[in-house]
C-alpha positions as CSV (number, residue, x, y, z in Angstrom):
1,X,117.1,34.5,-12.0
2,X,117.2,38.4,-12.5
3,X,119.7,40.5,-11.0
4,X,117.5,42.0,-8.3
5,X,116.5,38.5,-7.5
6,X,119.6,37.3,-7.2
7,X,120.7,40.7,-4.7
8,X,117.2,40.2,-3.1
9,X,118.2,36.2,-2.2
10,X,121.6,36.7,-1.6
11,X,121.1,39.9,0.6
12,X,117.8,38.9,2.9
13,X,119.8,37.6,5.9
14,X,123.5,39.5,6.1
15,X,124.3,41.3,9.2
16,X,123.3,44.5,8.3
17,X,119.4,43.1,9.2
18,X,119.9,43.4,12.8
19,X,120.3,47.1,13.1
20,X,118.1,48.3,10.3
21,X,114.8,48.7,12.8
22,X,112.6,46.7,11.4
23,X,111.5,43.3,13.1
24,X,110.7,41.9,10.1
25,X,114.0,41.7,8.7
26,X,116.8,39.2,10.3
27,X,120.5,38.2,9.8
28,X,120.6,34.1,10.5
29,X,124.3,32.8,10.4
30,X,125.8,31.0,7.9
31,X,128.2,28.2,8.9
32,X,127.1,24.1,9.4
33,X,125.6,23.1,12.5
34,X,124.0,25.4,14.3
35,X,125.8,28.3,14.6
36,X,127.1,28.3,18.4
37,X,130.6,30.4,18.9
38,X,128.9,32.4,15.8
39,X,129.4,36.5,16.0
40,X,127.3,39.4,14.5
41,X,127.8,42.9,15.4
42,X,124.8,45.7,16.4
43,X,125.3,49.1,17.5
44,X,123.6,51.3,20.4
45,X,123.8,54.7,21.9
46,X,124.5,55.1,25.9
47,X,123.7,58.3,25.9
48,X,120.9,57.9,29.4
49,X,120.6,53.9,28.4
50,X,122.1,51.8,30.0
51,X,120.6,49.2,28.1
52,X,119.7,47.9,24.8
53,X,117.0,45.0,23.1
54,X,117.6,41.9,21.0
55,X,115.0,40.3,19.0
56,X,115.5,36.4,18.2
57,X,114.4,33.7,15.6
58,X,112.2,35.0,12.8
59,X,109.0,36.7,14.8
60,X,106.9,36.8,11.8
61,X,104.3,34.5,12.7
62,X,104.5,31.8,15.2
63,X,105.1,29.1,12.7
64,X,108.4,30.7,11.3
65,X,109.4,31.9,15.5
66,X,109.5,28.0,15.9
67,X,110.9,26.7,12.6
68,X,114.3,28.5,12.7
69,X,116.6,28.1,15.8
70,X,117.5,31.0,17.7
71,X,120.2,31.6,20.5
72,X,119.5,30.9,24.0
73,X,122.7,32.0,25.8
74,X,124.6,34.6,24.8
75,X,128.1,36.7,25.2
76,X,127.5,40.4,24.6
77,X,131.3,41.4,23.8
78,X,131.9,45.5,24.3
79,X,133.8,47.1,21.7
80,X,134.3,50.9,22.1
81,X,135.2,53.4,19.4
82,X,138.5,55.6,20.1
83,X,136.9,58.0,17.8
84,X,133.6,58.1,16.0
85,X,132.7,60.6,12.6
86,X,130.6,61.2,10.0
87,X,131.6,59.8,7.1
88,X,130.5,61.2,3.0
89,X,127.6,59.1,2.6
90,X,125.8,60.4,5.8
91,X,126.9,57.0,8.0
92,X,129.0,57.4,10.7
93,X,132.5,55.8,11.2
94,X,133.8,54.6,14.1
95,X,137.7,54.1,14.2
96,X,140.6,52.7,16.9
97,X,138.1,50.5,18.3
98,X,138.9,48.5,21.1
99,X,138.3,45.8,23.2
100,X,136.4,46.4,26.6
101,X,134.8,43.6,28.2
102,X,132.1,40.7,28.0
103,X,128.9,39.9,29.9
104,X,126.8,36.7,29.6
105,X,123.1,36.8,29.1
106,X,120.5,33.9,29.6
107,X,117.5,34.6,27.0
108,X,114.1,34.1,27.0
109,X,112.2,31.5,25.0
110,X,109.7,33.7,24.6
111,X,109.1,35.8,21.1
112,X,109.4,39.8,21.7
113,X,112.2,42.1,22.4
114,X,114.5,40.9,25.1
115,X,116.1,44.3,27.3
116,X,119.5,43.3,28.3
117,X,120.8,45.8,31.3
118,X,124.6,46.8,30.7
119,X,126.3,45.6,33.6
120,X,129.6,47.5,32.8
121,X,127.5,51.0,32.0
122,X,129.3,53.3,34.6
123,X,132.6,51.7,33.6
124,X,132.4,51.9,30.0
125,X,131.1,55.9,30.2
126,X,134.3,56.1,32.6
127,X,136.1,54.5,29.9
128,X,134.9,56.3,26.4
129,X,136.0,59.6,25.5
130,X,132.6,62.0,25.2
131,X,131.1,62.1,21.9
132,X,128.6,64.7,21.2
133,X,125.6,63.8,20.7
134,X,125.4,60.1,20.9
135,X,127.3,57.8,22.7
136,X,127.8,54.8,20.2
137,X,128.9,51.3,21.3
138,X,129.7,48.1,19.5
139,X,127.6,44.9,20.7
140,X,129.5,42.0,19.0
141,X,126.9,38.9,20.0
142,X,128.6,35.7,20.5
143,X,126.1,32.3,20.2
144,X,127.0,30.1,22.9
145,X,123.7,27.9,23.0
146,X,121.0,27.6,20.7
147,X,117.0,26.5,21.3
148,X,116.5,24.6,18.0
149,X,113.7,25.2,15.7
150,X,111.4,22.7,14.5
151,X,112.1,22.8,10.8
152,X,115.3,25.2,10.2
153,X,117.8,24.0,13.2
154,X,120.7,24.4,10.8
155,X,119.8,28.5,10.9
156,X,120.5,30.2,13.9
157,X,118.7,34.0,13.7
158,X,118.8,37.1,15.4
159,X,116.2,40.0,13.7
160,X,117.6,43.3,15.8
161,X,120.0,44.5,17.8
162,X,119.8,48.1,19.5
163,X,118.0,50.8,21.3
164,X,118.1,53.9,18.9
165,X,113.7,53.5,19.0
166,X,111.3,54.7,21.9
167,X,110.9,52.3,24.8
168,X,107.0,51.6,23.5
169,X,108.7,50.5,20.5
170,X,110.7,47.5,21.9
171,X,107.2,46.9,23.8
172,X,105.1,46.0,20.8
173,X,103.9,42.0,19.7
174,X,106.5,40.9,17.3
175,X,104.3,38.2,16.3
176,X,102.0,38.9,13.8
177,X,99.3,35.7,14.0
């Protein structure tokens, strides 16, 4: 196996699938079983959202939607940044993060982006000092139940988290058949 085989294996499903904006890419945990109490971490802007989408399972075509296991309930944890920054490398770094409360969410079985309204968004603007010009949140997802698919049930996926994109965007078919 050649080296960019090897990083092309290894790297296909990591977290960093869920915020890169492109459904076709997904981050499917990694542990036996599958996968509830399992965490992966997206980021969103509040600046006039009080809201943000996940995408589950693998939407590439209706086979792979039903062959890998996707979550059903969810914890959407709230972690806000004390300070956020640019860093070198054009990313941005968010530091003294902290702990600000959780809200549970009952997903759809349905493939297509899911909007999940903030309950806490008043309180958590209240809360977070004003950054300029975005208003960046942690979402850390916890799995707490799982509808299990047909063929992969020991893979538990999640393709995007996040609301950076136009609302038409999140309205699009995910699945391509």
């Amino acid at each position: 196996m050649s080296q960019n085989e090897w990083a092309k294996k290894t790297c296909a499903r990591t977290a960093y699938q869920v915020h890169d904006n492109r459904d076709g890419t997904l981050w499917c945990e990694g542990v036996s079983g599958t996968g509830i109490g399992e965490v992966v971490v997206g980021l969103i802007d509040l600046k006039k959202k009080n809201f943000f989408y996940i995408l589950t399972g693998d939407q590439y075509t209706r086979k792979t939607f039903e062959s890998f296991s996707r979550p059903s309930e969810i914890v959407v944890h709230y972690l806000l940044p004390g300070e956020v920054g640019p860093s070198q490398n054009g990313g941005t770094i968010l530091t003294n993060v902290g702990y600000f409360g959780k809200q549970s969410v009952k997903l759809s079985s349905e493939p297509g982006y899911q909007k999940i309204e903030i309950q806490p968004y008043k309180e958590i603007l209240k809360e977070i000092k004003k950054q300029e010009d975005e208003i960046l949140v942690l979402v850390a997802i916890e799995i707490k139940s799982v509808i299990e698919g047909k063929e992969n049930k020991e893979h538990t996926c999640i393709a995007e988290i996040g609301n950076f994109k136009d609302e038409s965007f999140y309205k699009k078919a995910t699945i391509r058949d």
